[in-house]
BAMAR-682039 format. One record per residue (C-alpha): residue number from 1; residue in three letters; z, x, y. Coordinates in pm, 1 decimal, m for minus. Layout:
BAMAR-682039
   resi   resn          w          u          v
    NUM    ALA          Z          X          Y
...
This chain:
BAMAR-682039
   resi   resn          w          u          v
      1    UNK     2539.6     1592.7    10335.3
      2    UNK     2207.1     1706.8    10184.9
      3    UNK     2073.0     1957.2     9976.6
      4    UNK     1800.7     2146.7    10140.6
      5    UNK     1538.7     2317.5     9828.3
      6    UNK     1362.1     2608.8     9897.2
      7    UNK     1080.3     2668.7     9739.5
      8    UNK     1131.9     3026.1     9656.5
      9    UNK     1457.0     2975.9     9477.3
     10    UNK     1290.2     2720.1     9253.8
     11    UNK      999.6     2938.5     9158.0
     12    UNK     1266.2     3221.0     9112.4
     13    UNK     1488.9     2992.8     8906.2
     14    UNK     1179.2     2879.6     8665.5
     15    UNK     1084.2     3227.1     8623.0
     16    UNK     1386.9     3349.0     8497.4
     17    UNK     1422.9     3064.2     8264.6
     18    UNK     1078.5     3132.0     8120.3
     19    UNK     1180.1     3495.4     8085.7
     20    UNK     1457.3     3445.4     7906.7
     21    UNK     1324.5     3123.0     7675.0
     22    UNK     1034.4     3464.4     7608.1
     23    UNK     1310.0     3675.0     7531.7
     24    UNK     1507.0     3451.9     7279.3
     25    UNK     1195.3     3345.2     7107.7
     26    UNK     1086.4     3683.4     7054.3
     27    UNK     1401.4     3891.6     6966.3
     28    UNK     1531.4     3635.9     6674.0
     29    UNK     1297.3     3714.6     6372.2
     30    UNK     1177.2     3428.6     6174.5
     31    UNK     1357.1     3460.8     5769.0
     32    UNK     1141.1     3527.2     5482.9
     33    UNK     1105.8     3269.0     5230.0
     34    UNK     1461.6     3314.9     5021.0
     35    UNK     1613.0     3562.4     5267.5
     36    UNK     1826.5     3318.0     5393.9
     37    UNK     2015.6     3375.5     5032.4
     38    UNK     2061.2     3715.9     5079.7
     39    UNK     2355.6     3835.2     5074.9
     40    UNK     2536.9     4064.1     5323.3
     41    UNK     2877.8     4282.3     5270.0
     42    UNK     3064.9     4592.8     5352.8
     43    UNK     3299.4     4596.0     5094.4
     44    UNK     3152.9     4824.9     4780.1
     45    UNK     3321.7     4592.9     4482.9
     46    UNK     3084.3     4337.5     4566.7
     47    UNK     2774.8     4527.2     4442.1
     48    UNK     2983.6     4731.6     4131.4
     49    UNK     2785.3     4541.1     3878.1
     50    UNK     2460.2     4542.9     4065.0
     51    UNK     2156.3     4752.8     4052.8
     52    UNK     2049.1     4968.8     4379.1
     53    UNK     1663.9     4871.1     4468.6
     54    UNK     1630.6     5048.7     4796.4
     55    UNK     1781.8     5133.1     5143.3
     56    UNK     1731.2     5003.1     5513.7
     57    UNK     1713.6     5268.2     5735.0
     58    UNK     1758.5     5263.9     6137.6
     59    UNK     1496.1     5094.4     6322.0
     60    UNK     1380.8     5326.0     6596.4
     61    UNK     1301.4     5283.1     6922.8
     62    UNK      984.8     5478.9     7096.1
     63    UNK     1167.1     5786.7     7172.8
     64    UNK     1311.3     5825.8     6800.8
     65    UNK     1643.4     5672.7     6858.2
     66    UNK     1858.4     5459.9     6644.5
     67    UNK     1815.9     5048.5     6782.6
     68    UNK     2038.1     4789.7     6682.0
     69    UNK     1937.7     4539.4     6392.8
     70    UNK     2009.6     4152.6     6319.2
     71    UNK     2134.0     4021.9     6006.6
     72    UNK     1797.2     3817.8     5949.3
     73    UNK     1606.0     4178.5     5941.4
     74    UNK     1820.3     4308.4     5683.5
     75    UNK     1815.6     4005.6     5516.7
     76    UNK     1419.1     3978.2     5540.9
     77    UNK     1396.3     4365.2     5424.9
     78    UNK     1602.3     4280.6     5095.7
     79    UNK     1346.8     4028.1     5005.0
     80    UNK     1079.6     4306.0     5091.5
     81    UNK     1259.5     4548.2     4814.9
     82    UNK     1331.8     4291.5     4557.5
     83    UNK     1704.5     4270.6     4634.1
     84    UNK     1953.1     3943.6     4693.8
     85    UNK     2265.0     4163.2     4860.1
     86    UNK     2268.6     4400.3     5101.2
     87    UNK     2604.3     4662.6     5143.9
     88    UNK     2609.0     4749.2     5519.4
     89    UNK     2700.5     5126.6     5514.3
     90    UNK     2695.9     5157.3     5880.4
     91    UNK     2728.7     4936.7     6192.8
     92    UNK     2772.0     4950.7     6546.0
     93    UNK     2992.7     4718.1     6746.4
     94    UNK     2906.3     4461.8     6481.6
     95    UNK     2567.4     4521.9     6440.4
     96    UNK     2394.3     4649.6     6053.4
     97    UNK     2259.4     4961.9     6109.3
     98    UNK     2218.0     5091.1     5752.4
     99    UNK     2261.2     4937.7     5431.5
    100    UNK     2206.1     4972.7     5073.9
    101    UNK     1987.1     4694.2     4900.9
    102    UNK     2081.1     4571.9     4551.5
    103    UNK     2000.2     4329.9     4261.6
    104    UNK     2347.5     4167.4     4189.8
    105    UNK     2372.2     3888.2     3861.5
């Protein structure tokens, strides 16, 4: 039995992988020195002897909507604000959408 290759699924096939290698690479955001230390939680005793520095807001999209965020931008904006935790005050199907930056001890 043999395997006859078309041409156009092979260019289809290598496009699509290209896409999506595009996609990955552009959608995960690179950490800011130390952000990988930051530290994420929902639960409010965590940050009860810390000092609030800031908030992360929604990212929007172009038509003033709410988009999701990625740990690693909240993280990243925490360094921005001069905090090491981050209290997630709102999320959508797992995803940060607000938080609260602190400086914890």
């Amino acid at each position: 039995m043999s395997v006859v290759h078309r041409p156009e699924i092979r260019a289809r096939t290598a496009t699509l992988v290209v896409t999506l290698a595009l996609f990955c690479a552009c959608a995960t955001p690179t950490l800011a020195p130390g952000a990988g230390k930051v530290q994420l939680t929902q639960k409010a005793d965590a940050v009860v002897h810390c000092t609030a520095v800031g908030n992360i807001n929604p990212a929007r999209d172009a038509k003033g909507g709410e988009t999701f965020s990625i740990p690693a931008e909240f993280q990243n904006q925490a360094i921005g604000l001069g905090g090491n935790t981050v209290l997630i005050t709102r999320q959508y199907l797992g995803a940060p959408i607000e938080g609260v930056v602190y400086k914890c001890p």
